[in-house]
N, C-alpha and C positions, 0 to 999 in steps of 0.2 A: 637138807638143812639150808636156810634163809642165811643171806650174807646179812650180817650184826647192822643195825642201822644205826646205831648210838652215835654221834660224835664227841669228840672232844676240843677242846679251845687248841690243840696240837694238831690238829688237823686241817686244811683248808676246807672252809664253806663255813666257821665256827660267825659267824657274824656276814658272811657273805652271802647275797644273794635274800636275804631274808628280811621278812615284813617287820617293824618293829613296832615293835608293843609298847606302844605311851602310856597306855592307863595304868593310873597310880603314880604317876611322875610327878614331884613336887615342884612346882613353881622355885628357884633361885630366889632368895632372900633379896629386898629391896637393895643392900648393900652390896650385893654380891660380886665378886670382881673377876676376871677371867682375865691369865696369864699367857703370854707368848708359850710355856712350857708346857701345860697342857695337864689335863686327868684332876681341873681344880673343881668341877662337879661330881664326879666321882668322890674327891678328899670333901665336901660338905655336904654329901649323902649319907645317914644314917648306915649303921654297919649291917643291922637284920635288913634294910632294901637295898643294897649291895649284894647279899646274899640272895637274892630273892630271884628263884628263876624267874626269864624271861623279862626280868627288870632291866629296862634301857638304862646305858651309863657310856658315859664319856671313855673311848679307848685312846690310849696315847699313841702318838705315833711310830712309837720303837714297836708298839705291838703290831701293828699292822705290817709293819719292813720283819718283824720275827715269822709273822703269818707267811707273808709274801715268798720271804725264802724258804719256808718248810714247802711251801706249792710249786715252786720249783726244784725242790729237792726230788718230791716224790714226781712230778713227770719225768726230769730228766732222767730216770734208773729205765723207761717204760719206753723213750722217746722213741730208741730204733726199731721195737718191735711194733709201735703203731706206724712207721712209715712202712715198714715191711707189709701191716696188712690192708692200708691205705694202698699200696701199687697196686696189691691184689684183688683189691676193689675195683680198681680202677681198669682190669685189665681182664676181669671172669666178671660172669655173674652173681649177683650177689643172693645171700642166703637172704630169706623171706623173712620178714617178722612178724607177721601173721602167723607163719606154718610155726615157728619159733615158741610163738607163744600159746599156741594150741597143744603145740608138743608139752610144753612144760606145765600148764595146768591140766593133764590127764593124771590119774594117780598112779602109771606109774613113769612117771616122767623121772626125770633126774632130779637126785637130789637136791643140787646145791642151781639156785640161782636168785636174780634178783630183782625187783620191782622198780619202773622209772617211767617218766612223760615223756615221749617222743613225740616231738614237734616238729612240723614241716610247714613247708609254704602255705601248703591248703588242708592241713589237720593235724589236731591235736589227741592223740589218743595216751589216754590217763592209765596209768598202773601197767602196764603193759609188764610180760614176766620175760626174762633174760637168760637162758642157762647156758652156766659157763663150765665149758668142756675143757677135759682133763687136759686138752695142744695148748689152749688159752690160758696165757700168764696173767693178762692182769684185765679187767672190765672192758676195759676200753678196748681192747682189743677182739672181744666180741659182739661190741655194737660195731665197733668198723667195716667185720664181715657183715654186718647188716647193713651200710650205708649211713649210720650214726655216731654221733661224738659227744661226748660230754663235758661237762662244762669243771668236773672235779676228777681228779688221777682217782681216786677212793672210793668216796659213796658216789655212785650215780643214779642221782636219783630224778634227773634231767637229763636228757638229749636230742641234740639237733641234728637233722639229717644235712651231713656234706654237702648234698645238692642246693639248700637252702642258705651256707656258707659261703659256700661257691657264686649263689648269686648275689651276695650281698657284698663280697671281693671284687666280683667285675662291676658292678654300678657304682661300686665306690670309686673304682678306677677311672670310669667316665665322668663322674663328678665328686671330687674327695671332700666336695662343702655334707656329704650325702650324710648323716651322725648313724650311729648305732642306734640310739632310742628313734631313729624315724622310721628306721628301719623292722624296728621290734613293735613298733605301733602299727606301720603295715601287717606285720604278722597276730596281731590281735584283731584289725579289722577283718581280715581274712576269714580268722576263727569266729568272729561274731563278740570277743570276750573283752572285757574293759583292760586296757594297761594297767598295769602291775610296775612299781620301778626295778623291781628282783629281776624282771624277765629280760630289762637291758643288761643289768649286771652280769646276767646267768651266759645270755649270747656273747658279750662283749669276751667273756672266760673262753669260751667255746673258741671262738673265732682266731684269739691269740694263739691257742694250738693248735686250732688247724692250720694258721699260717705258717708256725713253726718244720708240722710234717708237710710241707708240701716243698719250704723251701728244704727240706733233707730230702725230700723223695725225689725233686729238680736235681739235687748235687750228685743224688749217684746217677740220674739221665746222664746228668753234663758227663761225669766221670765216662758213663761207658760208648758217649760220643766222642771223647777225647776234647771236649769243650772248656775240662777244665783247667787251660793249661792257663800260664799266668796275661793278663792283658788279652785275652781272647774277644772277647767280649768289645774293646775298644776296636780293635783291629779286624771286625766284620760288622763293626754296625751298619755302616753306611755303604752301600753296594755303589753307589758312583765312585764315591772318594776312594773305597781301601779296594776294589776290585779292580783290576788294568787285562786286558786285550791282551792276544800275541801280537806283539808289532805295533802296536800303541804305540803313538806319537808321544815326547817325553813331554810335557807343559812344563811354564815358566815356574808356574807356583800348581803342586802338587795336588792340595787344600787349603782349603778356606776355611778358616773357624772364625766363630763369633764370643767375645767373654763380655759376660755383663749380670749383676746382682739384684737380689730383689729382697724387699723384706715384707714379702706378703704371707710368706710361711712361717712363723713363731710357734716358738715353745717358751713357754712361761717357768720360770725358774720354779725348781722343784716341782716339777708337775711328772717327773719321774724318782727313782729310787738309784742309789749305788748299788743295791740288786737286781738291776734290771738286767737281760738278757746281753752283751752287746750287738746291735743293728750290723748285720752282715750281708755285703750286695758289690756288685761288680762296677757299680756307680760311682762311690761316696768314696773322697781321701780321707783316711784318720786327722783327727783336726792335732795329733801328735805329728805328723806329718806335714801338714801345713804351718805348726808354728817353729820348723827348722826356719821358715823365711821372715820372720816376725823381726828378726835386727835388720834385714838389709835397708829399707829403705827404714830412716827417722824420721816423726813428725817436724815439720817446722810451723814456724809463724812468723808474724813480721816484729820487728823491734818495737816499733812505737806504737801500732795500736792494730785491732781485728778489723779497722773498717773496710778490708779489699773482700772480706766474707757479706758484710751485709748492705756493698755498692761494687759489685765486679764493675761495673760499668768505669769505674776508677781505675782499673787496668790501664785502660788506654790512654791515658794520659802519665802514666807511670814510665819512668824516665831509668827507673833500676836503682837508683843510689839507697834506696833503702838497703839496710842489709838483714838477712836472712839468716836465724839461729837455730840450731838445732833445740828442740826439745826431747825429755825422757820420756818419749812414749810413739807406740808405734806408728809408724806414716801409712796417710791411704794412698792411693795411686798415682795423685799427682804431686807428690812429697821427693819425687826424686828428678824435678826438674827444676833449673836452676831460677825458671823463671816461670812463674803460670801466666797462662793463656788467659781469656776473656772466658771461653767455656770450660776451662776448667776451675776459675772462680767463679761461675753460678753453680758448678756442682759442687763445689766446697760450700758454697751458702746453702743450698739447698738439703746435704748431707749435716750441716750444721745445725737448721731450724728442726730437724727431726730432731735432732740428739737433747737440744735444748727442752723439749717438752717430754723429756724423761723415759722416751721410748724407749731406750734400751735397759734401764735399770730391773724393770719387772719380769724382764726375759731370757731366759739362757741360749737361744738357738734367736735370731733377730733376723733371720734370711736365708737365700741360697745364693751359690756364687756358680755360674753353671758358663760350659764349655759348651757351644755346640757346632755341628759342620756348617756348611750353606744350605744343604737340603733339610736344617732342625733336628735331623738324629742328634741327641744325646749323646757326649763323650766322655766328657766326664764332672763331678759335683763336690762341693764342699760346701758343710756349714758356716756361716757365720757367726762367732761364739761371742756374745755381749758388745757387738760395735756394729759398724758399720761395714761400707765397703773398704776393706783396708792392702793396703798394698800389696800384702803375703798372701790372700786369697786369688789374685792373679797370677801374683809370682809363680804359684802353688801348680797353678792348673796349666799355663805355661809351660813349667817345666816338666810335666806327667807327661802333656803334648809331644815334647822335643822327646823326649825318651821311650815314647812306643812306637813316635811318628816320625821321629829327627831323621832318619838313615833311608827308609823309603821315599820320603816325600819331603818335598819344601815348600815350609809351612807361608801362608799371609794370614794375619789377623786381624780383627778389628774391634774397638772398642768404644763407648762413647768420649772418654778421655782419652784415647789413645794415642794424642799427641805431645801429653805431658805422662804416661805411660810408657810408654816406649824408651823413657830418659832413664827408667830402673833396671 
């Protein structure tokens, strides 16, 4: 017996992945007006082409976050048993899919199996047959003993071989400008076959769970290295700093970190869901965690006017008698000195004329705010959520510092404001 191939709009891949059918679409009336809420082509569509399979129509958004969460419903029930056969891959050899599929189209092969594309770097072979044995709980977990992944927990009727995933995780790691559709077009030139936009859709599915079991199949490694204990991770990155001799000379300053932000990395507001998975790594402080320091330091400004932002050079003839008010809202870094520096008003002008031209309003993630040693190891990172560089992302990282690093070692830092920093 054939696993049922039917879907339903209940099931992930109901609009995912698939080619869509224009003809027959009516042109939108010359009046026609389109609403921030959404589904207003759908409401002045005829009811019989609403009805009408394979009739394109405007999906709102609550359906796609309903979709979304059922496709995470059904992997997660599935997850540990595809890490469990992901190790096993990774550590036997794996079962043929050839001999697989030879076995299964002979008449008396096994009953129950299923048809799907398996794609690889350098071949595409079509209908390929699947049979899933009575140890195999769910699909996926018998294309994994073959070296393949699919892009749906359900029907699979698409998969990509891991090796193919895997290279597209480490090149993306050497260059993260690398997209997924560039990626999916090399794999079309490869085959010889025109791009399809399904076939970025279908990978980019793939890829998020394969990253998922790998980072579960890493945590039980850590687990049975004893790696996962808490701050581990900090406290061996850097084999100069966190490793010491017998009889090592004790140094004045222990380490040496560097803090400084950037906002070259963005995420653009709502370009994720409140269903999204949450982002889990040894790296990144919860930004719940960073905004314990969001009261200490307060913005200020001057009484009479902004012009020490758009002429620092007027520092220096500044005598003090202006006085300095607190405002309601949060301070950046050099907000907790009594007096700013000449460099630290070009970097308030400078962090000013960005904010002026509205960069931050379209983005929810605006930067990173990153720790690192003097040798560049990574220590530790934080997002920066809708501003700029603000006082609580150093605070933040600071004090993670002192607290894994406070008691063995004595810390020196450094920063580009670090002189009016220092004063928080």
């Amino acid at each position: 017996m054939r696993q049922p191939s039917a879907r339903s709009d209940d099931d992930y891949g109901a609009g995912f992945g698939q080619d869509l059918d224009m003809g027959g679409t009516q042109e939108p009336p010359d009046n026609f007006e389109m609403s921030h809420e959404g589904g207003d082509l759908q409401n002045n569509t005829p009811d019989d082409q609403n009805d009408a399979p394979g009739q394109w129509h405007y999906v709102p958004d609550n359906e796609w976050g309903r979709r979304q969460a059922s496709w995470q419903l059904a992997w997660d029930v599935q997850i540990d048993d595809l890490a469990d056969a992901y190790m096993a891959c990774k550590g036997s050899e794996r079962k043929s899919l050839a001999t697989t599929h030879e076995a299964a189209c002979r008449q008396d092969a096994a009953p129950l199996y299923f048809e799907f594309d398996a794609i690889s770097m350098h071949a595409r072979q079509d209908n390929m047959r699947m049979v899933i044995n009575p140890d195999d709980k769910h699909a996926n977990v018998a294309l994994l003993q073959h070296g393949y992944l699919s892009n749906s927990p359900q029907y699979c009727s698409v998969a990509f071989a891991i090796d193919t995933l895997e290279l597209f995780r480490r090149c993306q790691r050497r260059c993260p400008q690398f997209s997924i559709q560039a990626f999916a077009q090399v794999i079309c030139d490869l085959h010889g076959t025109p791009f399809t936009p399904h076939l970025r859709q279908q990978f980019s599915d793939a890829f998020d769970i394969y990253s998922i079991i790998r980072q579960k199949a890493q945590s039980r490694v850590n687990a049975a290295l004893g790696h996962d204990k808490e701050n581990y991770r900090m406290k061996t990155s850097c084999p100069s700093c966190q490793y010491k001799l017998e009889n090592e000379e004790e140094l004045e300053y222990g380490m040496f970190f560097l803090l400084d932000g950037g906002n070259s990395c963005k995420r653009r507001d709502r370009a994720g869901s409140p269903r999204d998975r949450p982002f889990e790594n040894t790296y990144f402080i919860p930004a719940a965690e960073v905004d314990r320091f969001k009261d200490d330091v307060k913005g200020k400004k001057k009484a009479q006017s902004e012009a020490v932002f758009t002429n620092p050079t007027s520092l220096e003839e500044d005598d003090g008698s202006e006085e300095w008010v607190d405002v309601d809202e949060e301070g950046d870094p050099t907000d907790g000195d009594a007096k700013v520096s000449p460099c630290a008003a070009r970097w308030k002008a400078a962090g000013k004329a960005g904010k002026e031209k509205g960069m931050w309003d379209m983005y929810e993630e605006t930067g990173l705010f990153v720790a690192i040693c003097r040798h560049g190891f990574v220590l530790t990172v934080c997002d920066m959520i809708r501003s700029g560089e603000l006082a609580k992302y150093g605070i933040a990282l600071v004090n993670k510092l002192q607290v894994v690093f406070g008691e063995r070692h004595r810390l020196a830092g450094a920063y580009d404001i670090w002189c009016s920093f220092k004063e928080t």
